[in-house]
Every structure is written in structure tokens, then in C-alpha cells.
Backbone as CSV, one residue per row, in Angstrom:
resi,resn,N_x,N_y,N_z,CA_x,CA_y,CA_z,C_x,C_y,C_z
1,UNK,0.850,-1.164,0.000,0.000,0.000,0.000,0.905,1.239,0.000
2,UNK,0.710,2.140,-0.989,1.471,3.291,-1.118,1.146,4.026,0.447
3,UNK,1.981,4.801,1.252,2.082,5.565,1.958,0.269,6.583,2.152
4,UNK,0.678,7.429,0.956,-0.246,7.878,0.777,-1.963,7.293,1.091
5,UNK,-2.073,6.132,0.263,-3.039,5.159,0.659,-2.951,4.797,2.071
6,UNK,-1.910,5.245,3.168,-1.800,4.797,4.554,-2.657,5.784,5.087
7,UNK,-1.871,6.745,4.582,-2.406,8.164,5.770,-3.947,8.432,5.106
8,UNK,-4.395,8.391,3.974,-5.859,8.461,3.738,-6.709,7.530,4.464
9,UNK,-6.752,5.989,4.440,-7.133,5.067,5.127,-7.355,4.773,6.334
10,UNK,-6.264,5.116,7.072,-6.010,4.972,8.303,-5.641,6.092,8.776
11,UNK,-6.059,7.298,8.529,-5.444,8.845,9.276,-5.372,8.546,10.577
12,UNK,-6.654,8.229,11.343,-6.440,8.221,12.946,-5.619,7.531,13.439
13,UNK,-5.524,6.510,13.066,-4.286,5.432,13.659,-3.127,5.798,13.221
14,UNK,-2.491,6.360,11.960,-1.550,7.098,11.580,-1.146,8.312,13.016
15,UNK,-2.242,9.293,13.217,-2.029,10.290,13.789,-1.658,9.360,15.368
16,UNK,-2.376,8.394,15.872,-2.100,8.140,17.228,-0.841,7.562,17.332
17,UNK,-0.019,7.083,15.968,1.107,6.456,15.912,2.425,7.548,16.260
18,UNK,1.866,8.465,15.683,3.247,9.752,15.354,2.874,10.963,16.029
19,UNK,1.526,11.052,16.141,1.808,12.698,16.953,1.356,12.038,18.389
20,UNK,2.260,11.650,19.375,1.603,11.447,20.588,2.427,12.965,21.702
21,UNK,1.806,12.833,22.631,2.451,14.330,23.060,3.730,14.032,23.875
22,UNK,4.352,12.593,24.465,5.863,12.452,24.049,7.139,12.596,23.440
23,UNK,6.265,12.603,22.369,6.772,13.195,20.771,7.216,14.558,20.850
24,UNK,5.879,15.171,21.012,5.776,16.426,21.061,6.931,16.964,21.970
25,UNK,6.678,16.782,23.177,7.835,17.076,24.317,8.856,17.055,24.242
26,UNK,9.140,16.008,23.039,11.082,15.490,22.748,11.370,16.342,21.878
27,UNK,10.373,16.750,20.937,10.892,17.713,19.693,10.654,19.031,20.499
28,UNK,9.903,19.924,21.416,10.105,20.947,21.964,11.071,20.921,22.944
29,UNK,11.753,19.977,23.350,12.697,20.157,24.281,12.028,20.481,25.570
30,UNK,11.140,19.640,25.448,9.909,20.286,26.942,9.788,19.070,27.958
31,UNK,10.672,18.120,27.783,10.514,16.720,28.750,12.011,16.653,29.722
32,UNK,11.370,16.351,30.890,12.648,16.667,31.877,13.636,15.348,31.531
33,UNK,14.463,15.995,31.928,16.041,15.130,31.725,15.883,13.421,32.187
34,UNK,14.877,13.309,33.224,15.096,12.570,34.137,13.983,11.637,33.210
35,UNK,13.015,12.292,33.047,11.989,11.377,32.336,12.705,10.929,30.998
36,UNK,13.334,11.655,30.174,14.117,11.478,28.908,14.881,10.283,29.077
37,UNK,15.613,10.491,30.335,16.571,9.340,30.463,16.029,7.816,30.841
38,UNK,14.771,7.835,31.527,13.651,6.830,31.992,13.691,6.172,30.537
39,UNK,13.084,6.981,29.615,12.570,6.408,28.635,13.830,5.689,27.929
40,UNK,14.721,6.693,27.547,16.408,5.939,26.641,16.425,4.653,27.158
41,UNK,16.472,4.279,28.649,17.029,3.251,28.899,15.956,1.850,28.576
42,UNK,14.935,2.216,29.033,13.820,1.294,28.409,13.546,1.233,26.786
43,UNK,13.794,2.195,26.113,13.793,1.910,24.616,14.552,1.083,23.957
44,UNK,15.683,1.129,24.689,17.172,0.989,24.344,17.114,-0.504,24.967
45,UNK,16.172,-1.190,25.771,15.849,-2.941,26.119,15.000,-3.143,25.031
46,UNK,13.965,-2.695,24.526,12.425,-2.882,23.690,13.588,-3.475,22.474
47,UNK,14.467,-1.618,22.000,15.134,-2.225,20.658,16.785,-3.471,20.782
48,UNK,16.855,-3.637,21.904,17.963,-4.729,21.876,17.019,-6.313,21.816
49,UNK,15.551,-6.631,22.306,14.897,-7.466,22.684,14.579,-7.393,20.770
50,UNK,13.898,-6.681,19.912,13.419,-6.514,18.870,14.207,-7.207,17.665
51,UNK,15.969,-6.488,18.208,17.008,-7.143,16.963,16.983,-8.612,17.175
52,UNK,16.878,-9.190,18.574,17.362,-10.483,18.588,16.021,-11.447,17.433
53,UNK,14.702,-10.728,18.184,13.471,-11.618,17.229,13.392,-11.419,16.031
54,UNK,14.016,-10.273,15.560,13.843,-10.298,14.044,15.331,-10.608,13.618
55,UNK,16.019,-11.384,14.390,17.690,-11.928,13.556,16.721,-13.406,13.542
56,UNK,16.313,-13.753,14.638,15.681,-15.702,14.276,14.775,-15.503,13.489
57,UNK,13.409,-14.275,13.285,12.705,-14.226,12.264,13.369,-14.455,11.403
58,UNK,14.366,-13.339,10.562,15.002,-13.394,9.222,15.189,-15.105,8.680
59,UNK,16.086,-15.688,9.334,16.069,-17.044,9.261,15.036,-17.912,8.931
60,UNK,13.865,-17.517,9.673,12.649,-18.428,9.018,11.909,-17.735,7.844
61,UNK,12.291,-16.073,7.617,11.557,-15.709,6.846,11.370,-16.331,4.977
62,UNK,10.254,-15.929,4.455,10.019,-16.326,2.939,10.883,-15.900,2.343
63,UNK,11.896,-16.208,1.246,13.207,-15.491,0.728,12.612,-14.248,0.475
64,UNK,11.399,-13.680,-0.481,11.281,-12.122,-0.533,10.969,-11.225,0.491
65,UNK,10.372,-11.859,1.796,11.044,-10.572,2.961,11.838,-10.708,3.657
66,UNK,13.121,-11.308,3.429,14.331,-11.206,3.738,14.937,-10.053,3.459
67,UNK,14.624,-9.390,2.382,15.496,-7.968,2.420,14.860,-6.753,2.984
68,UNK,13.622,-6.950,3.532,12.981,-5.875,4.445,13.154,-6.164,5.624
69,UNK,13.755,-7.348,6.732,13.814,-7.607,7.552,15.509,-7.671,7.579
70,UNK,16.242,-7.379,6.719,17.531,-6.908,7.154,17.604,-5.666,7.151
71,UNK,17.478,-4.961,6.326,17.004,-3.636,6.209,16.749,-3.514,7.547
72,UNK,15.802,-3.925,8.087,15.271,-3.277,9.172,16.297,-3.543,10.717
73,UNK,16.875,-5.189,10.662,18.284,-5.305,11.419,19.178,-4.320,11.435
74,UNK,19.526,-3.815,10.272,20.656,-3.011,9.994,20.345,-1.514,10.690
75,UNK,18.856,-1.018,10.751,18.640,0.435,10.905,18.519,-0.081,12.818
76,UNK,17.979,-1.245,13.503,17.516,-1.430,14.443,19.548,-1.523,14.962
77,UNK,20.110,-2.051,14.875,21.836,-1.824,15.073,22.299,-0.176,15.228
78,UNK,21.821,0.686,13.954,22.187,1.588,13.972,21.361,2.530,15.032
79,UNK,20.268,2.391,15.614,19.225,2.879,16.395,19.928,2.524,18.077
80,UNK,20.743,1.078,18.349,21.296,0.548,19.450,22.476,1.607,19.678
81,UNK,23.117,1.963,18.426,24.638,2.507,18.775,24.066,3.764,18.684
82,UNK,22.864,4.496,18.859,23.021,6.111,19.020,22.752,6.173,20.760
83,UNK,21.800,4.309,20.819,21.124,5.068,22.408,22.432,4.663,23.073
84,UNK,23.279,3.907,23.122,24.653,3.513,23.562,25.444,4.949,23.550
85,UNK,25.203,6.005,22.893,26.437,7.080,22.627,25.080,8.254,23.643
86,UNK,23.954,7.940,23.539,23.366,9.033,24.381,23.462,8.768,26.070
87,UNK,23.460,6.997,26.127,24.146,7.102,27.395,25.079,6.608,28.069
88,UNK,26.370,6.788,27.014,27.385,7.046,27.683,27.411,8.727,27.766
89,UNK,26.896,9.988,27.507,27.778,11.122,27.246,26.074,11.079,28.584
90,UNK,25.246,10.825,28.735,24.186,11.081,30.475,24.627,10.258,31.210
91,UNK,25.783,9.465,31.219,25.979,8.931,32.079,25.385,7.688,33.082
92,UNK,24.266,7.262,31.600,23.328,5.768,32.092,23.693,4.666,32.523
């Protein structure tokens, strides 16, 4: 389904996906340090727990979504080593 066909279809669930007021708070710079850091460290288990199920997924997957599920390994790695560099420099 084209994108487009997402956000027409499904606007509300689109909108509850991406504008939540978390969001909001992280992009205004309006969420305290302490809560920020609450969250890094728990995101930062969700996406280390996520790479491992989708490395044994890949393995069982159908050969044609094998390259959307590395794809997605590869960005979920690169997502591990930013929260790893945000807390080493807060001191997590």
C-alpha cells in the first residue's frame, strides 16, 4: 500500500502512531532530563529485545522478505549505537 493510501485510510491510527504528546515534548525540548533518560534506557531494552526476534525471524523468513527484515536489522543496530552514545555522554 502506497504511503499515501496509509495516511488516507487509516489517518487516525496514523495520527495516534506519530503525533503522541511524548513526541511532542522530545521535539520541543519540553521533557525533563530525568523522564528522557527513563525512557532511553527502556527503549534501548524494547530495541535490543526486537534485533534479537527479528535476527531468528530473518532465518525463518520467505526469501522475498528477507530484504525488508535486514534492512530493518541493519537500521535497528544503527538505532542501538546512538542510544549507547546518548548514554554514555548522560551517564546511564
Amino acid at each position: 500500500m502506497p504511503v499515501a493510501e496509509l495516511l488516507q485510510r487509516h489517518a487516525d491510527a496514523w495520527r495516534g502512531a506519530t503525533a503522541h504528546p511524548f513526541l511532542a515534548a522530545v521535539r520541543d525540548g519540553a521533557v525533563p532530563r530525568a523522564a528522557f533518560d527513563t525512557w532511553l534506557v527502556q527503549d534501548a531494552r524494547f530495541v535490543a529485545d526486537l534485533l534479537r526476534f527479528q535476527a531468528r525471524l530473518l532465518a525463518r523468513a520467505p526469501r522475498p522478505a528477507q530484504a525488508v527484515l535486514a534492512g530493518g536489522l541493519v537500521a535497528l543496530v544503527e538505532e542501538l549505537a546512538w542510544f549507547e552514545e546518548q548514554a554514555a555522554v548522560r551517564a546511564l
